[in-house]
Structures are given as structure tokens and as C-alpha cells.
N, C-alpha and C positions, 0 to 999 in steps of 0.2 A: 179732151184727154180720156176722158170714160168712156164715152163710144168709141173709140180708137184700138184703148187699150183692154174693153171686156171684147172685142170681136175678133183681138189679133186671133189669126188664125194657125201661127206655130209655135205659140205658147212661149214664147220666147221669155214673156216676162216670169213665168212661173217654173223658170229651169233651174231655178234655185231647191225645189222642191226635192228633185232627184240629184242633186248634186251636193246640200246638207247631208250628214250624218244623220244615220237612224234613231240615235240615240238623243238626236234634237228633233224628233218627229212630233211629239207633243208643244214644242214651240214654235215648230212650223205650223201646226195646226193653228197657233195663236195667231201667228202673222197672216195668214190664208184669212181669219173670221178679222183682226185688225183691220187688213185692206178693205175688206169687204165695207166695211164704214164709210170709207171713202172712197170707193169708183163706184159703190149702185148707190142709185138714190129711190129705185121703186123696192129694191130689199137686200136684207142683209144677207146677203149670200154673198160664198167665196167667187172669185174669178174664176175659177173653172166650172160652177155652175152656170155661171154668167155665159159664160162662151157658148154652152150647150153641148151637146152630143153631133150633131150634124157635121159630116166633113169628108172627105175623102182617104183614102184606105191607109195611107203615112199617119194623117192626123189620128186618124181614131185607134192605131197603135201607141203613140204617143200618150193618147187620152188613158188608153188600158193601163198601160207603166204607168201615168201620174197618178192613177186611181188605188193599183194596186201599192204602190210605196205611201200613199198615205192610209194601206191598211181597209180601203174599203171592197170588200169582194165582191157585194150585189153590183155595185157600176163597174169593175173591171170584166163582170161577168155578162152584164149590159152591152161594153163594147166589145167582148168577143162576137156576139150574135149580131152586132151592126156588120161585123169586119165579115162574116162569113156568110152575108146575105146575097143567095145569087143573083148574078146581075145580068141579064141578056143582052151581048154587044149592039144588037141592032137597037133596044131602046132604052139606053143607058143613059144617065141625065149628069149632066159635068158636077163633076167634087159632089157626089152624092156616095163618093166609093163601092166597097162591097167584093165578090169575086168570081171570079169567072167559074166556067165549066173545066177550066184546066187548072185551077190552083192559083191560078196567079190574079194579086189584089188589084181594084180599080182603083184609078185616082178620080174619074176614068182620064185617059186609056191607061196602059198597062204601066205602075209605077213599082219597084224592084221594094222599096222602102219600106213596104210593110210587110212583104212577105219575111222580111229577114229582120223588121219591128214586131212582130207578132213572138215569135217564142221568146225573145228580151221579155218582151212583156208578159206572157205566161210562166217563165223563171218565174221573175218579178212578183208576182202571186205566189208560189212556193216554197222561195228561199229569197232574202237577204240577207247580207252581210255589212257590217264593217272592219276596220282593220279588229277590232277587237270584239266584236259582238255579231253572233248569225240568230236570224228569226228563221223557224220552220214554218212553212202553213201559215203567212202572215196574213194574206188575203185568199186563202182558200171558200168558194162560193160551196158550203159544206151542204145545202141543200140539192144544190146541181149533181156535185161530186164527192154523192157520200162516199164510195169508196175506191180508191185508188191507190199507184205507184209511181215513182219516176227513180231513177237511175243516171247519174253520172253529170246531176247539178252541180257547178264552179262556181266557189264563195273564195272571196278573198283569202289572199296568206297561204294558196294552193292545196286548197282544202277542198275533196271531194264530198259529195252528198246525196245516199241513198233517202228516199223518203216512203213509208205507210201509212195510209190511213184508213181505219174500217169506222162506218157509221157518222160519216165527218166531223173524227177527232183522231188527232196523231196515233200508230199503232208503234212505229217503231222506227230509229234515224241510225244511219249508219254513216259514219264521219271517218275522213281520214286525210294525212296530208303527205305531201311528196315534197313538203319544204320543211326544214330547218328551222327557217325564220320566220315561220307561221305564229302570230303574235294573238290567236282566239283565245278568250278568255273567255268568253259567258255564252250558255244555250240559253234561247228563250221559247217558251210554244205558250199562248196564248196569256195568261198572268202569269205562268209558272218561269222563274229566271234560275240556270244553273250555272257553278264556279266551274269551268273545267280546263282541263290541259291536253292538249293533241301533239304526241310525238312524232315526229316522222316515223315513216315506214311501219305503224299500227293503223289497225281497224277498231271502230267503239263500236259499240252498239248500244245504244238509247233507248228506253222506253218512254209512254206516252208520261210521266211524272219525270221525265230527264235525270232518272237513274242510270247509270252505266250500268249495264248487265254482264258487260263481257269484252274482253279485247282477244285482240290477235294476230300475227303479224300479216304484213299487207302479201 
């Protein structure tokens, strides 16, 4: 059952990871170092170390989301450089992934899965959410990309999300929703956790201490 289940290769067993709540992220971490007790026996590592990095261009999408929802940027940032490593069709080696000259990822050969697993999983580093709580910058690799922007990130409760960063650490968030029954209650960016309220048809704008600076209508 431990070589089985450290080698499965679509993580099936650890799809619990991304389908808990964030706000159980520190328990899931428990359960991830738990398990590890019991399926390695040469070390206490979690099953997704176990599996390894090696795989084909779905899987190592996969790996990116599972890395980046547990908050780690250096291996989410890891498997971006696996996923975008070119691959030349003529000597291309099976489930070693990677991508072509035109964009499109290898399993090999051509698999749709990770090209449209890839920015899930680059969100996924940027913003989370749940029905009640959004992380900014959760898994941001702040060495790679110290400074940056993105524009028109979707978090639950129909809540848009501009996001800045200079020197990689938050500059400034801009939030809004086009729902009613948008249920966000707390910002959070790195230790820092804020109480807030998002009305329909306003813009916030957040500084890097999750002070509102300023509203306005959408």
C-alpha cells in the first residue's frame, strides 16, 4: 500500500488538500506530516514529497495548485520552470512533460490539461479564497517576482481582485463584488488578518497593512 499509494501518480489521494477549507490549512499541514508516519518508512516526509516532482505537463499543474494552496512558493515556483521547459518533438521522452515551441504543454504528446491547469494554478499562488475569508499573495515566490500586477483575479462570493506588489511584499489590493450575497469577512496578507465588509457595486482599495484607504463606486 505505500509504494502504491506514495507513487500514485494523480494525486488522487491528496485531493483533499485543495478541497478543505483554508482556514483548515494548518491542519491539513498536520495530516500531510500525520500520514507521512505511516506510508514512508526511509522518511518522514509528506506524500507529496514522496511522489516527487517528475511527471507530465497535467500532473506538474496539479503539483503547482497543490504546492501553492499549501502556501509554499519556492516548489510552486519549482514547478512552473518544470511545466515551461522546452521540449523538442523529435526527442521527447513519454510523461517527462514540458512545452513545445507553440505553447502547448507535453504529456508528451500534446495534452490540453495543463495548459488550462497552469493559470488555476498561478491564481492559486495569488489569491485564495473561501466563502468567508481571501489570502492575497499567498504563495507569491517574492525572490523571482519581486515586483508585479495582476487584474481581474475571481474569489468566491463574486468578488473581483486587483493585486500590487513592489519589492515582494503587498503594494496595494483592490476588491469588489457584483454580488449581494457576497459573505467575505476577513483579508489576510502574510500574518497580517483584517475584519472587512464588501458591498455590492463598491471598489476598496487596501494597503499593504490591510487598511482601507478609500472606496468608490464600481
Amino acid at each position: 500500500m505505500v509504494q502504491s499509494w506514495s507513487g500514485h501518480k494523480t494525486f488522487r489521494i491528496l485531493r483533499f488538500i485543495t478541497d478543505m477549507s483554508l482556514t483548515c490549512l494548518v491542519f491539513t499541514l498536520d495530516i500531510l506530516c500525520h500520514l507521512s508516519k505511516h506510508l514512508t518508512s526511509a522518511k518522514l516526509l509528506p506524500i507529496v514529497f514522496k511522489r516527487g516532482d517528475e511527471g507530465p505537463g497535467w500532473s506538474t499543474s496539479w503539483k503547482m495548485a497543490l504546492w501553492a494552496h499549501l502556501h509554499n512558493s519556492d516548489h510552486a515556483y519549482k514547478m512552473i520552470l518544470q511545466l515551461i521547459t522546452l521540449v523538442d518533438p523529435k526527442h521527447e521522452v513519454s510523461r517527462e512533460g514540458g512545452l513545445y515551441s507553440n505553447l502547448f504543454t507535453a504529456h508528451p504528446p500534446f495534452q490540453i490539461d495543463a495548459n488550462f491547469g497552469f493559470p488555476a494554478a498561478l491564481s492559486e499562488m495569488l489569491v485564495q479564497s473561501t466563502g468567508t475569508d481571501l489570502y492575497l499573495l499567498p504563495a507569491l515566490p517574492r525572490n523571482k517576482w519581486p515586483h508585479g500586477c495582476v487584474k481581474g483575479l475571481k474569489a468566491r462570493g463574486g468578488v473581483t481582485v486587483n493585486i500590487s506588489w513592489k519589492e515582494g511584499s503587498l503594494h496595494e489590493a483592490l476588491l469588489w463584488s457584483s454580488s449581494s450575497l457576497n459573505s467575505l469577512a476577513k483579508l489576510h496578507y502574510g500574518d497580517q488578518t483584517a475584519t472587512i465588509s464588501i458591498s455590492s457595486g463598491q471598489v476598496y482599495r487596501f494597503s499593504r497593512e490591510l487598511k482601507c484607504l478609500k472606496t468608490w463606486p464600481l
